[in-house]
N, C-alpha and C positions, 0 to 999 in steps of 0.2 A: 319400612319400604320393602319392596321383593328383593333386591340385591341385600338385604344384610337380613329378612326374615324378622326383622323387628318391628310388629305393629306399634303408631300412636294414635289413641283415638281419636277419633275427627268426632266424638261428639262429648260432651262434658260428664252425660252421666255414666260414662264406661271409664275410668279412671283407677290409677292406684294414686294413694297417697303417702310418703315418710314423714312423719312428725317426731323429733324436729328434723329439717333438712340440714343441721347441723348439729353435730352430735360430737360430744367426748369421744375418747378411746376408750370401749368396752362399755361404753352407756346403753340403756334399751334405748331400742328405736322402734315408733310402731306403724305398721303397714295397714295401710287402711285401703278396703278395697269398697266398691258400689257395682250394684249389678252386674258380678262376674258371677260364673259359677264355679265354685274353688274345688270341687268334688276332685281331687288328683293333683291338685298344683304345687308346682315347688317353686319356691322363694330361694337365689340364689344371689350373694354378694360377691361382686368382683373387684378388685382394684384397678386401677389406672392402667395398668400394664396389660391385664385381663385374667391373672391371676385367679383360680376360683378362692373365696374364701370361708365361707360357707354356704349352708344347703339345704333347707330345711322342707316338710310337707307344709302346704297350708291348706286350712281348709273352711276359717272364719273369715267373717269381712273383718276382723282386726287382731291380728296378730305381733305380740311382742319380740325384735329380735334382739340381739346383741351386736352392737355396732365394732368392727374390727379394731385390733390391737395395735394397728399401724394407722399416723395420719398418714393424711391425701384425699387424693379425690376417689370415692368407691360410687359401686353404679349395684344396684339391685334391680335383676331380672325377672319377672316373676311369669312363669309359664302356666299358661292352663293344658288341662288335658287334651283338649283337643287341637295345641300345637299352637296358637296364638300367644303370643310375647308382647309384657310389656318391661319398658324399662325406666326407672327414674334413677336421676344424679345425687349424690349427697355428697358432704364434706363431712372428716373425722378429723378434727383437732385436737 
């Protein structure tokens, strides 16, 4: 939305995806993107609270992270360069 600067896409083939959207503590988790262009983006995990927790560049449609060391709920941001956000929810148990 324009109050919080976080796009979601309104059509299905602009997406990111976390497999799985439930992950161990410190397990990989992988981001799956479609027709973005990742040329500059960074993939960033936050926690509940908004904590950053990691930060990484991406620049494939699928990229392996490491899921945080803490449960709860975590949210990965993923920016492109040219300033469009997306965000998905996951859970760390």
């Amino acid at each position: 939305t324009e109050a919080t600067g976080i796009s979601t896409p309104s059509s299905p083939s602009l997406a990111i995806q976390l497999i799985p959207s439930v992950v161990n503590c410190g397990e990989p988790i992988t981001l799956k993107t479609q027709n973005l262009i990742l040329d500059g983006a960074t993939a960033t995990i936050f926690d509940a609270q908004g904590k950053m927790l990691s930060n990484v560049s991406v620049s494939d449609e699928m990229t392996v992270l490491k899921a945080p060391a803490q449960k709860g709920l975590a949210m990965l941001a993923l920016q492109l360069k040219s300033g469009k956000k997306f965000v998905q929810k996951f859970i760390v148990k």
